[in-house]
C-alpha positions, 0 to 999 in steps of 0.5 A: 054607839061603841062600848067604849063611847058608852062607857066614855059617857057614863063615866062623864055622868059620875063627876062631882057636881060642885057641893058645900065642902064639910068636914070629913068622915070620921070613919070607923070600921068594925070587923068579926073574924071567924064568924061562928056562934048564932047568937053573936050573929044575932047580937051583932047585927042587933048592935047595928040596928041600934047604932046604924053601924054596918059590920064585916064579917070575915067568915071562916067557911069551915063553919058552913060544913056539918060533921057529916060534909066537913071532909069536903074541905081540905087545906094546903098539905092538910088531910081532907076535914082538919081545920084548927077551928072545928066545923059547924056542929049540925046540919040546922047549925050550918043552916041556921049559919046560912040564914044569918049570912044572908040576913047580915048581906041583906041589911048592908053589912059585908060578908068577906073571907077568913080563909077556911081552916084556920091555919098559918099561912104565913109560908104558903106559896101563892098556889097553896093560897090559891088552892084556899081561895077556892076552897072558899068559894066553892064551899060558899056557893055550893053549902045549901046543896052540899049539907042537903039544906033546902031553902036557898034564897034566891040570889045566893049563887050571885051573892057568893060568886060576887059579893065577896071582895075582902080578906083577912088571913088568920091569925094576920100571918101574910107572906109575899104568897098571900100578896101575889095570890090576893091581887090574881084572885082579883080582891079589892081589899086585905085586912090582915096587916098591922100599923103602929096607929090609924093609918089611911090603907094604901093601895098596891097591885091593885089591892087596897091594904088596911091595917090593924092599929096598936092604941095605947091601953090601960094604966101605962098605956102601952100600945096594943093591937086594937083586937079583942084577943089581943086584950085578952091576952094582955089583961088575963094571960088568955085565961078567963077571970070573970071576977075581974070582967068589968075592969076588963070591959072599962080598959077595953072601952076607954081604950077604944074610945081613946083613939077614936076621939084623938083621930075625930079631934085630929087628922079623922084616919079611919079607925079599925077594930077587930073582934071575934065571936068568942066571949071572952073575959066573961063578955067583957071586950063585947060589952065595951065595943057595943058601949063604944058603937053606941057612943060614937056611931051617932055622932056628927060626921062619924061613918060606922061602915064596913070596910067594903063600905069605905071603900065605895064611899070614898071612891063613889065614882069608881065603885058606880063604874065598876058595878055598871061594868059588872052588870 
């Protein structure tokens, strides 16, 4: 039988035996950019064993070199080594970083693409995003041996070279560089724009484009990027006022817990939520997302996934093929 045959006969396999029509998912969709403290690796990934949420992670791979390797990183127009964010404080914290990665894969959440140095790449070209892509994945596959670690399980190179299909550009700066690059490096999916309020992402050269939802927050419920820093900013200029955390905390989690229950009551468009792993406010925004998770992720009909996750479940058919076609 030709491929084509085969392929031809599989696909038919993949239609829809006729089912009971529920209600929809409502699907909510959690994110982590940066993805650099341990303890906020061990404290989200405790949330989704609590919860059963599943979590993406939008890595920045500078945190996976030591000061030792971190000139092994060098950024459109940028000496080799600089980055806006640092790099790994150690050997064994790049280690121990590596050891959450593969964890957090192995329980289902989805590890994606932060860039690497953290810069604005609002005007880069296509080559300059290019030059970054690369940059990431080979500091990705090639960390273990780059820092002199021992201990690489095994499917990690297979991990690297495939698993990662998503991006989020920092400090969401996108330009038609970024675009034309994302659909040429072969990514399902961007994360880095933003919506008025919930939209459905929307497919366009081949990449799927979510968006960051403003939601109405506080008294005045003014709109706002449903992203911790974004509160931060708003309640205390960007300086930390723990005095005033748990106000804080309730207007983050009333706010989330808003817009949640208006799309669950109404059109059920999924709900996207961006997060860091910085504390800020004295832990306030990261004490109301785990309220939130724990409040909502168990409800009926309610989907806690990440956004690869929404992506095969609301396309099964296509995903099944694609990883049949993939081997």
């Amino acid at each position: 039988m030709s491929f084509l045959l085969r392929l031809g006969a599989f696909a038919l396999l993949l239609l829809p035996f006729p089912v009971h029509a529920g209600p929809r998912p409502q699907y909510v969709i959690v994110s982590f950019d940066g993805a650099s403290f341990i303890e906020q690796w061990e404290r989200s990934r405790q949330l989704g064993e609590r919860t059963g949420a599943r979590f993406t992670y939008f890595l920045s791979c500078v945190y996976l070199l030591s000061p030792e390797t971190r000139d092994v990183y060098q950024g459109p127009g940028m000496a080799a080594g600089t980055s806006n964010v640092g790099n790994g404080a150690s050997k064994e914290d790049v280690r121990r970083r590596l050891m959450q990665i593969w964890q957090a894969h192995g329980e289902g959440h989805e590890i994606a693409s932060h860039g690497c140095g953290h810069f604005d790449g609002g005007k880069w070209s296509a080559s300059d995003w290019k030059q970054e892509f690369g940059q990431f994945r080979t500091v990705l596959r090639e960390a273990w041996e780059i820092n002199g670690l021992e201990g690489k399980p095994i499917g990690w190179h297979h991990f690297a070279d495939r698993e990662i299909v998503g991006f989020r550009a920092p400090y969401l700066a996108t330009g038609p560089g970024l675009f034309k690059a994302l659909a040429e490096e072969g990514f399902r999916y961007d994360a880095s724009t933003v919506s008025r309020g919930p939209v459905a992402p929307a497919a366009k050269g081949g990449v799927t484009h979510f968006s960051l939802p403003l939601i109405p927050e506080g008294p005045a419920e003014k709109r706002i990027i449903a992203m911790d820093y974004n509160l931060y900013v708003r309640h205390s200029g960007g300086l930390e006022r723990p005095s005033q955390a748990q106000a804080f905390e309730e207007r983050a989690y009333r706010a989330f817990k808003a817009a949640f229950e208006k799309e669950y009551a109404g059109e059920r468009t999924p709900l996207q939520i961006g997060f860091h792993f910085t504390l800020m406010n004295d832990g306030a925004y990261w004490r109301a997302l785990e309220r939130f998770a724990e409040a909502v992720c168990a409800k009926p009909s309610v989907r806690c996934v990440s956004y690869r996750q929404y992506l095969d479940e609301t396309a099964p058919a296509s995903a099944a093929l694609r990883r049949s076609i993939d081997g």
